[in-house]
N, C-alpha and C positions, 0 to 999 in steps of 0.2 A: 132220210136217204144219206147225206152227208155222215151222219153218226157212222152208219155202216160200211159204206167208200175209205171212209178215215179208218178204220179198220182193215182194209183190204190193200194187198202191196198188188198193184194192177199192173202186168207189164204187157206189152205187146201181142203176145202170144198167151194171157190168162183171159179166160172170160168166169164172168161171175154169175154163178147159177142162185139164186136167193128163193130158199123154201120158206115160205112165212106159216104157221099153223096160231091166229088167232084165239081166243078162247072168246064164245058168245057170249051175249049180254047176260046176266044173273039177274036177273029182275029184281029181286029180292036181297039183294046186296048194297044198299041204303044206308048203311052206319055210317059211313067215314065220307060221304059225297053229300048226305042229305037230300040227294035227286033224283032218280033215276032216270032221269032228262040230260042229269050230268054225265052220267054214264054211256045211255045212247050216244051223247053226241059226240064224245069221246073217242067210242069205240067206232061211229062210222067215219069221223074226221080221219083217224089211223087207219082204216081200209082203205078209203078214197087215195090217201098218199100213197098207201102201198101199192096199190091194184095201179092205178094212173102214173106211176114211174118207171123207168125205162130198167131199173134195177132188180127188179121182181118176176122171177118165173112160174110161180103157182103162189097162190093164196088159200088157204084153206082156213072155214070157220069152222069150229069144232063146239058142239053145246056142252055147257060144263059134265052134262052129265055122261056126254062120250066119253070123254079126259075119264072122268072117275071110274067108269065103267070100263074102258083100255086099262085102268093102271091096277084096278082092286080086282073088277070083276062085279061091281055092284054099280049101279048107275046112281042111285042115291048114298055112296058112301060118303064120308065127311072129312073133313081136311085131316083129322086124325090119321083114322086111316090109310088114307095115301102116305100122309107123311111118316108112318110107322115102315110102312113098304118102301118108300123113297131109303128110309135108314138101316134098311136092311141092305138094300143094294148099295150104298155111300155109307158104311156105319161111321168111316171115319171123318166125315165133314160135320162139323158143332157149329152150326151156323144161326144169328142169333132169330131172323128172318124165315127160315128154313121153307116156311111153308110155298113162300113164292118162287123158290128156288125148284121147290118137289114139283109143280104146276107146269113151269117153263121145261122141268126135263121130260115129263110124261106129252106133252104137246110136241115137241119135239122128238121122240122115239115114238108116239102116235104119227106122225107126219112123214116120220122114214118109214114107217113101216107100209105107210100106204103107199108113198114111192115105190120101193119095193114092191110089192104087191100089184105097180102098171095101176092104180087107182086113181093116181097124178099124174 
């Protein structure tokens, strides 16, 4: 919460509308946590702060396979893919990460779009 406030210039007259669109748990995403006990807890410690703070106007959990499915069109496509589509629409960002950058844009133009859409 703090993280985000510190980013926001708040004055008298702004209120702060916060769309959060998490990405669900991957069960099978296990390499780099060794848990997926790690991951659960993780991922509901960050809803709980989100959902229970005074900062937050929707909360949306998205299954990875929504995200892939919104951004390819294929619910089991692979981070390639996305990130091939992500570089079509940004060719000019070389970023050495890329892949977590293509995730957070597609959850986030998923999340407008269903704004949009009176979904949220």
């Amino acid at each position: 919460k703090e993280i985000v406030l510190k980013h926001f210039n708040k004055n008298k007259d702004s209120v702060l509308r916060l769309y959060i669109c998490q990405e669900g748990i991957s069960y099978g995403s296990t390499v780099k946590t060794k848990s997926v006990f790690d991951l659960a807890g993780l991922n509901y410690l960050l809803r709980n702060t989100f959902i229970n703070s005074d900062i937050c106007n929707y909360f949306i959990i998205a299954a990875p396979s929504e995200i892939k499915k919104f951004a390819t069109g294929k619910g089991n496509a692979n981070k390639d893919g996305m990130v091939n589509i992500f570089s079509t629409i940004f060719p000019q960002l070389q970023l050495p990460k890329i892949d977590d950058i293509c995730d957070a844009y597609f959850m986030a133009y998923y999340a407008n779009k269903l704004f949009e859409l009176g979904e949220i």
